[in-house]
N, C-alpha and C positions, 0 to 999 in steps of 0.2 A: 490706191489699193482698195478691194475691195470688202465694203461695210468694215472699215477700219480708221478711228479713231483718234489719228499720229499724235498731237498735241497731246491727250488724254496718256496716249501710252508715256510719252516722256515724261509729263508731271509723275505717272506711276512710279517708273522705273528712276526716277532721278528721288523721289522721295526714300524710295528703299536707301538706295546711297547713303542719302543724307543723314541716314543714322548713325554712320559710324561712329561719330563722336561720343554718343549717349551709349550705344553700343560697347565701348571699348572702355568708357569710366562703368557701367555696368559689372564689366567681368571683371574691371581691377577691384571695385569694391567687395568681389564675391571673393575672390582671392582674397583681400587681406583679411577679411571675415572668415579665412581657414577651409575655403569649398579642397575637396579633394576629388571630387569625379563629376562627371556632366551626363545626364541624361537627355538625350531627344527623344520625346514623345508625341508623336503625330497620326493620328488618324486618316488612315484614304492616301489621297493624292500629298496633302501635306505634308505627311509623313515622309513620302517617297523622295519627296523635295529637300527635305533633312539629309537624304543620304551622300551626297557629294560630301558635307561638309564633314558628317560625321568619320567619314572614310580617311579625307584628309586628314583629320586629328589621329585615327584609329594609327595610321602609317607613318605622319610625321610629328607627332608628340607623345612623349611618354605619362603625360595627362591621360586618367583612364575614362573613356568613356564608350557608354552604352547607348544601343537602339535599342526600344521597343516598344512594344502595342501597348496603345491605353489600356485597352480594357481587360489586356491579359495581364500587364502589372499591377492592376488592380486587384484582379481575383488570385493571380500566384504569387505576388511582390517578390521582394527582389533583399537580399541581404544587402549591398550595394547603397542600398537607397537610404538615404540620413540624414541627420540639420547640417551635413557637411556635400552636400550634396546642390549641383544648379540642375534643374529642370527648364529645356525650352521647351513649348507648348506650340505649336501651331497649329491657327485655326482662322480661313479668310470670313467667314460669319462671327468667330469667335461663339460660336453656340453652341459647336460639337460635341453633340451626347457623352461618347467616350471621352473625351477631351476634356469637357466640363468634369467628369468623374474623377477621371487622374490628377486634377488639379486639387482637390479637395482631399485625394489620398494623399498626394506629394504633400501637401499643407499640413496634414496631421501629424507624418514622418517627419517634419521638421526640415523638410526642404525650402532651398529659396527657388521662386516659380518663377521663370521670365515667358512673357506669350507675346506671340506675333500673331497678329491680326488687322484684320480691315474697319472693325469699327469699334470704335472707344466707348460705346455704349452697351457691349457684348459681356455675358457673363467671366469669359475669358480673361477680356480686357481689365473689367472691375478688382476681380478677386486677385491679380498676381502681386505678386510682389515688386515686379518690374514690367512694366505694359507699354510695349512698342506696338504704336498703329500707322497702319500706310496702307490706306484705298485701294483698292485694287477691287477687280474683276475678274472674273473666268478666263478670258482671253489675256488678262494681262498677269494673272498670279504667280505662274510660276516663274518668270526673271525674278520678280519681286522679292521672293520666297527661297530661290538659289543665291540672290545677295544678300537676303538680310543671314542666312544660317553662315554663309563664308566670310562674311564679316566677322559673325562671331567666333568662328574657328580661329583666325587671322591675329583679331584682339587676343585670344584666348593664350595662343604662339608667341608671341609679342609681348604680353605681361611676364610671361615667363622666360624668355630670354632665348625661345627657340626659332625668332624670326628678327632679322637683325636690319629688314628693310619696310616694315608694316606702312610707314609714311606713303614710300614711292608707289607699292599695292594701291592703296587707298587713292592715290591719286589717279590710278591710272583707271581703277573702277569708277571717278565721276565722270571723267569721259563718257565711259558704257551708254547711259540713253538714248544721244544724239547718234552712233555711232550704229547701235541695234538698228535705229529708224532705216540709216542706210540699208544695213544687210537684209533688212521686210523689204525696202523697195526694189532691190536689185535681184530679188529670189522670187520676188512675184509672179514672173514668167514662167517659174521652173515651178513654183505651187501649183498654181493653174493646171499644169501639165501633170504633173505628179496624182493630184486629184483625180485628173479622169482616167490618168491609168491605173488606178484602186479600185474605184471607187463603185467598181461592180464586185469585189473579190469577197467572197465569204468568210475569207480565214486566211491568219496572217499569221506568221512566226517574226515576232519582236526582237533583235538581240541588240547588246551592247558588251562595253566591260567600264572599268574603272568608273572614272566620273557620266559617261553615258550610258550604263546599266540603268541608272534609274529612270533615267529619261526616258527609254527603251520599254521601263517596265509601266514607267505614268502614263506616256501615251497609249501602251495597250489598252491598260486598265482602264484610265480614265478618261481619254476621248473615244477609242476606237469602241471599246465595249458599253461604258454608261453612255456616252453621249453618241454614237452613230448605233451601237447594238449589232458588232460586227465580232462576232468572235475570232481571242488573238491566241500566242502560244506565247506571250513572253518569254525568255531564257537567256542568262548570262551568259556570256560568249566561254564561258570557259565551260561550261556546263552543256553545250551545245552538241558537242561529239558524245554522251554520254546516255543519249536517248532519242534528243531530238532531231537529229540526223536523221532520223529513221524514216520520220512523215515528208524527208525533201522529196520530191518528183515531180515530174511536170505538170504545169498547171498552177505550185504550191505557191504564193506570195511570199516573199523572206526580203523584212526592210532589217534594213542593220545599219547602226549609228557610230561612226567611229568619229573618236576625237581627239584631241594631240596632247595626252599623259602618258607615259610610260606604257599602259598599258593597250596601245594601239596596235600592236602584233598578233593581241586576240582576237580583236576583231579582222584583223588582216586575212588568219587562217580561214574563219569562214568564210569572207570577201573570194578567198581561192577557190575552196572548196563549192560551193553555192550554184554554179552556172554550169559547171559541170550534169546540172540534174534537175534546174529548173532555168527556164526564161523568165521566171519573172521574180529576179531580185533587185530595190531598191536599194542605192547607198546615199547613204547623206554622211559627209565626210566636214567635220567642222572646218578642217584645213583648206578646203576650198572658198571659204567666207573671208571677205577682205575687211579689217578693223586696221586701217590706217595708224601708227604710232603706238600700238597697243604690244608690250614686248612676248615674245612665245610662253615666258610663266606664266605672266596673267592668260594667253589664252588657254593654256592649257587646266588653268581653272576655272574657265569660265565654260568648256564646251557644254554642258548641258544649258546654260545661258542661250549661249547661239544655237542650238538643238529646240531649244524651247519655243525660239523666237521663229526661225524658218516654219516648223510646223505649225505652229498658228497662224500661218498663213495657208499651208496645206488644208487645216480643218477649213477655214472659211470659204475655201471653196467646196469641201465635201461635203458641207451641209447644204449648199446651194444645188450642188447634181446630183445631189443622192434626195434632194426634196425632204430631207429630215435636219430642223434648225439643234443647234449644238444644246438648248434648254429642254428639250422633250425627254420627261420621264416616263416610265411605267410605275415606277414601283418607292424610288429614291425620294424622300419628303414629301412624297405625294400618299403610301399608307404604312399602317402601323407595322413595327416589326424590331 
């Protein structure tokens, strides 16, 4: 595969795993300590990575919990927020500005902080109350980051009595690393290709829904726009006929990610509607990826996993024909603001 790392990715992706154990005595001890609600707190891309999980909790637990912006909880807080209260934190520097802030507010409200991150030596990591770290990189973060938050949803299910199989889950997610390597190898062909059918477009409408919305929404944001500098139109597939309809015509780019939860009929409508008005729609359909032994629950929570995984093999080629490598900034860490 090309400028890809396989070994590297599986120690990644197999260390996320590996936390379930620590993971799931984590939230039983937040529980017996009287937690009543969960915040995920994430910044950027990380943030966006939280969203699977939080989704599944939103739908199948009567556990309440909240998404939002660091640095808006900061400055408007949240009645919600209390020493009754878990805050996950992700951040793969562990240095994130916003990130770093809201952990010091959650700390004052008497929150207990749990952070995911990539280095044990990050402010992040230091200050939580509970610091889970597991290596990762740009190209490998987000699997990393979609298992470690569904683990904690999982656990979270499972302490409470609203998942009555959490063991068989868990097993069937250590599989996952060796499993993903196949599905990079076997999509490589279709990357490649994919790539150069982009990889001239200026503009792109993003869609997903349930667990692939976010997917939909990270890779606009955070490949296609920070890291190629291609402008996107991300939009929820249910949000889709509400406005953005409007810009399909010929010539327009519309990738759409469908994946096998319930909510695969939204994205199906625009799948119909789409070629009617433009030639150039991409689909990446999770259900076409082969995970040998792995049962249709687990895929259907894992499709932003394999979403995640296919397209990082797309980008590594669009940075090689488009002559711009996926690290070039303008503006991001590089000046003040």
């Amino acid at each position: 595969m090309l400028n890809f790392d396989e070994a590297r990715f599986v120690r990644i992706q197999s260390g996320a795993v590996s936390l379930a154990e620590r993971l799931d005595q984590t939230i039983a001890e937040c529980l017996a300590k009287g937690a009543k609600n969960l915040f995920f707190l994430g910044a950027g891309g990380a943030g966006i990575l939280m969203l699977p999980a939080a989704r599944l909790l939103q739908t199948r637990s009567t556990f309440p919990v909240f998404v939002e912006m660091p640095a808006e909880l900061v400055v408007a807080g949240s009645v919600h927020l209390g020493a009754q209260s878990i805050v996950v934190i992700p951040s793969l520097s562990g240095t994130t500005k916003e990130s770093v802030d809201a952990l010091a507010y959650c700390k004052r409200k008497g929150a207990t902080v749990l952070t995911l991150t990539g280095h044990e030596d990050s402010p992040l990591a230091k200050d939580a109350d509970y610091s889970f770290v597991n290596f990762a990189e740009d190209d490998t973060s987000c699997e990393s980051f979609y298992l470690q938050s569904l683990l904690i949803a999982l656990s979270l299910m499972q302490q409470r009595g609203e998942l009555g199989h959490y063991a068989e889950l868990v097993a069937e997610l250590e599989r996952l690393p060796d499993l993903l390597l196949e599905v990079k190898r076997g999509f490589e062909p279709r990357a490649e290709q994919l790539a150069e059918q982009i990889k001239d477009e200026p503009y792109h409408i993003v869609t997903g829904a349930g667990s692939t919305w976010p997917e939909a929404f990270y890779y606009a944001m955070c490949i296609l726009e920070e890291m190629q500098w291609i402008r996107t139109r991300p939009v929820h597939a249910s949000d889709f006929f509400h406005g953005t309809l409007e810009l399909v015509e010929g010539g327009v780019s519309v990738l759409l990610f469908k994946g096998e939860d319930e909510t695969r009929p939204l994205v199906e409508r625009v799948e119909k509607f789409t070629p009617q008005y433009t030639d150039k729609m991409v689909l990446l359909d999770t259900a076409e990826l082969p995970l040998p032994g792995i049962s249709q629950e687990v895929r259907s929570l894992i499709s932003p996993v394999l979403l995640a995984t296919v397209l990082e093999r797309v980008s590594a080629h669009l940075e090689v024909k488009r002559d711009h490598p996926l690290t070039t900034r303008r503006y991001y860490k590089r000046v003040e603001y």
